[in-house]
N, C-alpha and C positions, 0 to 999 in steps of 0.2 A: 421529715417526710422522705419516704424512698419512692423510685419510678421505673419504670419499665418503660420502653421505646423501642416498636420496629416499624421497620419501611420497607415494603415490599413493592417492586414493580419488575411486569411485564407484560407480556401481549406478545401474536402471533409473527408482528415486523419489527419485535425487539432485536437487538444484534447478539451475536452468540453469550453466552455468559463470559462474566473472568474469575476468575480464580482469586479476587482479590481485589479489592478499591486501593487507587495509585497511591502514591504516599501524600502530594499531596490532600486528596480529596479527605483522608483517615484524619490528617493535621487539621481540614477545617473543622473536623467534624469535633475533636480533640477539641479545639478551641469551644466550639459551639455550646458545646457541653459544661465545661468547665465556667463558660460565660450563665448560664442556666441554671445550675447548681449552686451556685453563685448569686445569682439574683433571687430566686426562690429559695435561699437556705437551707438547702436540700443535701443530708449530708452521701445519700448514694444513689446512684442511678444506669441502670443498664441498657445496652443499646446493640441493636441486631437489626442488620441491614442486608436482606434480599435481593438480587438480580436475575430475573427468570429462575433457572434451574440452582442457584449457588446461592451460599450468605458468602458475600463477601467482606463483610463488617460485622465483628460480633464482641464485645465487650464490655468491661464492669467497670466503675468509675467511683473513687469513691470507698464508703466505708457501708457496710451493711447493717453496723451495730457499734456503735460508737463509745460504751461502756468496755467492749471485748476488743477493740479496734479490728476489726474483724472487714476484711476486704470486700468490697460487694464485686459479686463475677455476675456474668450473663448465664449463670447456670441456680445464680440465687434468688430464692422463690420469693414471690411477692403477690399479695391477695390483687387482684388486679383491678375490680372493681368493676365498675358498666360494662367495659368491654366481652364481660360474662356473658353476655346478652349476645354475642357474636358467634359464639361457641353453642349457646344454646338455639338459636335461628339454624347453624349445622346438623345439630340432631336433629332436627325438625326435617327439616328436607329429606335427612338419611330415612327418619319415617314414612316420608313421601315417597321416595322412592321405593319402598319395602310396600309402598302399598298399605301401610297401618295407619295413615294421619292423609286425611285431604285438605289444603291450606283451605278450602271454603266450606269445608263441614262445619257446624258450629261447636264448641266445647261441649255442653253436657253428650256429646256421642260418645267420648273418652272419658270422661272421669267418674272414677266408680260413686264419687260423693255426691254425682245428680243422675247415679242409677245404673250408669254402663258396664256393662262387665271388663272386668281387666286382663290383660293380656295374662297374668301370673295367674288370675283365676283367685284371689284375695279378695275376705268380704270387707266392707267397709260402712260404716253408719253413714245414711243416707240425710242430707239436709237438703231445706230450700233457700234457693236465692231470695232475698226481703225485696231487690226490684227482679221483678218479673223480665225484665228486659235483658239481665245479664244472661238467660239462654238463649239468645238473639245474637252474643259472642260466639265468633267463628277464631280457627285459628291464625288465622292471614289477622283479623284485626288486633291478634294479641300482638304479633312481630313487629306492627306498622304502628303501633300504639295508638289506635281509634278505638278501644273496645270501650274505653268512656268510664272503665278503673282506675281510680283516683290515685294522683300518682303519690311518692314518697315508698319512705321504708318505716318499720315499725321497727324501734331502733329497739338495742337490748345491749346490757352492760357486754365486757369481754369477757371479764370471770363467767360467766352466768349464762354463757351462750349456748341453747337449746342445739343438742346432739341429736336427738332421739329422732328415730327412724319416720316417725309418725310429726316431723315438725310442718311437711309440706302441706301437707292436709290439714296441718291446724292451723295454719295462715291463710289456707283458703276457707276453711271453715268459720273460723271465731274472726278473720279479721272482715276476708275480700266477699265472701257472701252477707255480712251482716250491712255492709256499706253501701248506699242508692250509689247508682252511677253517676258519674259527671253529665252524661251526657247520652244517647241512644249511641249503638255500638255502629261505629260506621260512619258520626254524623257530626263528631267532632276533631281535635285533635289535644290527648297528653302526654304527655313521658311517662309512662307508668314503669314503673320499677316492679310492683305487683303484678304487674300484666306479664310480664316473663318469669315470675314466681310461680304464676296459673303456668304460663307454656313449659312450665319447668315437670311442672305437673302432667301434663298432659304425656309429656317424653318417658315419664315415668310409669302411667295406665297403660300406653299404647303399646309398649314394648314389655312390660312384664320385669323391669329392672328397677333400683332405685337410680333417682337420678345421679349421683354420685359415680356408681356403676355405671350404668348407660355412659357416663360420657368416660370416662376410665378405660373401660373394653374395646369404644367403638371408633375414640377418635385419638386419647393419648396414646394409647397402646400400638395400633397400626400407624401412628406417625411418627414414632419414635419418643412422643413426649415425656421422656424419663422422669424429669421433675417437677412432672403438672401432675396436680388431683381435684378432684372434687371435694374431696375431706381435707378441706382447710386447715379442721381443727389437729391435721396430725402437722400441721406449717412449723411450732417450734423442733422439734423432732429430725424436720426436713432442712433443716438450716435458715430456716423464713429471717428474711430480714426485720429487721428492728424498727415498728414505725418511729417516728417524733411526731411532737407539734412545739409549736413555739409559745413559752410561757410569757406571761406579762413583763416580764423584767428583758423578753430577747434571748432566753437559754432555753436549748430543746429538751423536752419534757418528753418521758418513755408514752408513747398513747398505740391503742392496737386498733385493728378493723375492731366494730363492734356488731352485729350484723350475724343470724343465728342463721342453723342450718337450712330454715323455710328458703332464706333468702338466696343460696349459692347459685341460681344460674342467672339470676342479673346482677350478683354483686360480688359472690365470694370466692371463686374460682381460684386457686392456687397455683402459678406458674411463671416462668421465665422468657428474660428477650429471647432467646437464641430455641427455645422450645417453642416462643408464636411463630418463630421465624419458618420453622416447620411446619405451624399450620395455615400459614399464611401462601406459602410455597405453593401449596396443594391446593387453596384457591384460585390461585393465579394458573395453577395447572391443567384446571377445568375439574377439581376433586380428585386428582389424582396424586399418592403418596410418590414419594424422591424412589419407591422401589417399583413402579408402577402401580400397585392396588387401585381400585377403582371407589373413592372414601365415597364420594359422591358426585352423580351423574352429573354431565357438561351441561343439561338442560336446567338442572335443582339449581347448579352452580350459579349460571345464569340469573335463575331467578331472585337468588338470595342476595344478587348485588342489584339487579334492576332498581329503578328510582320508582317509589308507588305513592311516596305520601308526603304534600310540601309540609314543611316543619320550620322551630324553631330548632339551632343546632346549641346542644351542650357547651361545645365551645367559642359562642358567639355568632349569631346572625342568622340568616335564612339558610335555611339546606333542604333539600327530600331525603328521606327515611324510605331506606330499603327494608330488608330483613333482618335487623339486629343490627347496620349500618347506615353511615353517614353519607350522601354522594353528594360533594360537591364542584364546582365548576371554577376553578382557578385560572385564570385568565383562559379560558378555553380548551383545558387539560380538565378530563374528569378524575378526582382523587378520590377515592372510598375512607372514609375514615370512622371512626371510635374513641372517646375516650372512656378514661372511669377512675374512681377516686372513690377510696373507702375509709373516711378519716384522716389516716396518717400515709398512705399510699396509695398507688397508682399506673396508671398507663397510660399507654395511646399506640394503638395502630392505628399506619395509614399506609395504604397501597397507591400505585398511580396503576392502574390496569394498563394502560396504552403507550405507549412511546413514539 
C-alpha cells in the first residue's frame, strides 16, 4: 500500500509563517512515520505539511515501487481515493459562485440525462429515475450525503477499466437511476460514493467540460498542481506509484486502484502531498491561490467547511459532514479532515483551521 499525507493549518490569529519546521519537530515527524509504515506495512508514503502561507514540511519516505526500488518523493502521484470528494465539493462551489449550480436547486435542473440542457449544448438520451423521488435530490444533498443513493462503488477490474468519455453517464444511467433510494433525499444519512459520482456529473453539464477537464483547467492548473489529473489512467506514464496488498503467506502482492472513469471525483483523482498541500493552502486562504487569484469566494469557502450533517466518520466515530469534509472537535480544537483508500493506496488530509 502507498499513502499520501497533508496537514494544513491556519487561521486569521495564526503567527506569521516559517520557512521551515525546527529540526526537532521534522525528527518527530521522521520517527512518526517510519513508526506507521511500519506498522501498517506500507512500503511508501508521502507527507506535506502546511503553515498559513508556507509548506514547511514536505517529503517522501520510502519506496514507490518496490520491484524498480524506486524512491517515493512528495511529487509521486498516487490515486488518492475518497479525499476525491474534496476537490469535487471545490468545483461545486466554483459553480456556485459562477452562478451555474445553486446547492438547493435539485439535480434533474443540470443533467442533460433527466432533460436539462447542458452548458456545451451536447444531446444526450434522456432516462427516467425507477424511484420517483430521486428528482427530489438537490445538490447540497449530494455533498452532505443525504440524497438516500446507496452507497458503495461498482467495482471493475484494472485491465479493464472504462476510459470512455461517455463512462459518467453510464453509471448514472444503468447503475444510479435503475436503483430505489435508501431513503427519501434529505431524510436520512449514507456515505454515498455514487452521490459524488452524480455531483461529478453535475460539474460536468453545468459547466460544459468533462469532468476531468473541469477539474484540470480550474483548480490544478491555477494552483500550480503540476502532478495532479483527473485521467488517472495516464498514472503509469506520470510516475504513479506501485500499489501492494499483502498476500496470505505476509509478501506484498503488485494490486492497482480498480475503479473506472464513472468514478474519479469520489475516488480516482491522481495526485501528490506537496500538490494538496497547495490546494489545501488556498482553503485556508479563504480560496485564494499562493499568487493571489481568487479560486473560490471567502463565502463558498466558508461554506464548504461549515459542519451541516451529523455522521458516522470514515475513520471511526461520530463527526458532521461538511461539503466533501470531515469536522471534527478534538478536545476543543475543530480539525476538518478526509480520508480515502482505493485498494492498494491512499490519503488523508487534515487541516486545523484555527490556532
Amino acid at each position: 500500500m502507498a499513502l499520501g499525507g497533508v496537514i494544513a493549518c491556519g487561521g486569521k490569529e495564526a503567527p506569521p509563517p516559517a520557512a521551515s519546521a525546527p529540526a526537532p519537530t521534522i525528527a518527530a515527524i521522521d520517527s512518526l512515520v517510519a513508526e506507521s509504515m511500519r506498522d501498517g506495512k506500507v512500503p511508501g508514503m508521502s507527507v506535506t505539511i502546511v503553515r498559513n502561507d508556507s509548506v514547511i514540511h514536505s517529503k517522501g519516505y520510502g519506496l514507490a515501487n518496490l520491484e524498480q526500488q524506486r524512491p517515493m518523493t512528495d511529487s509521486t502521484p498516487v490515486v488518492i481515493g475518497s479525499t476525491s470528494k474534496t476537490i469535487t465539493a471545490f468545483a461545486i462551489m466554483q459553480l456556485v459562485d459562477s452562478g451555474k449550480v445553486a446547492l438547493d436547486s435539485t439535480v434533474p435542473h443540470y443533467l442533460a440525462l433527466l432533460g436539462a440542457p447542458t452548458a456545451a449544448g451536447t444531446q444526450v438520451a434522456k432516462a427516467t429515475p425507477v424511484d420517483p423521488r430521486f428528482n427530489a435530490i438537490t445538490v447540497r444533498h449530494l455533498l452532505t450525503n443525504v440524497s438516500g443513493i446507496p452507497a458503495g462503488f461498482a467495482g471493475e477490474p484494472f485491465d479493464v477499466l472504462d476510459t470512455a468519455t461517455t463512462a459518467l453517464e453510464a453509471l448514472a444511467r444503468d447503475d444510479m437511476l435503475t436503483r430505489p433510494l435508501d431513503f427519501a433525499p434529505g431524510k436520512g444519512y449514507t456515505y454515498s460514493n455514487r452521490g459524488f459520482s452524480l455531483a461529478s456529473l453535475v460539474v460536468q453539464d453545468a459547466s460544459g467540460l468533462s469532468y476531468e477537464d473541469y477539474i484540470n483547467s480550474r483548480i490544478f492548473a491555477p494552483l500550480g498542481m503540476r502532478h495532479s489529473t483527473g485521467r488517472f489512467w495516464e498514472g503509469p506514464s506520470r510516475g504513479m506509484v506501485q500499489g501492494y496488498r499483502e498476500s496470505v503467506d505476509g509478501k506484498p502482492v503488485v494490486s492497482a486502484p480498480a475503479l473506472g472513469r464513472g468514478h474519479t471525483g469520489s475516488g480516482m483523482i491522481l495526485s501528490t502531498s506537496r500538490d494538496i498541500g497547495q490546494f489545501l493552502r488556498a482553503i485556508l486562504n479563504g480560496g485564494r491561490s499562493a499568487d493571489g487569484t481568487q479560486l473560490l469566494s471567502a463565502a463558498s469557502t466558508a461554506e464548504l467547511l461549515r459542519a451541516q450533517q451529523p455522521a458516522e466518520s470514515e475513520l471511526g466515530g461520530p463527526t458532521t459532514y461538511a461539503l466533501g469534509w470531515e469536522v471534527h472537535d478534538l478536545n476543543g480544537v475543530p480539525m476538518i479532515m478526509k480520508g480515502g483508500s482505493v485498494i492498494s493506496m491512499g490519503s488523508l488530509f487534515v487541516m486545523r483551521a484555527q490556532q
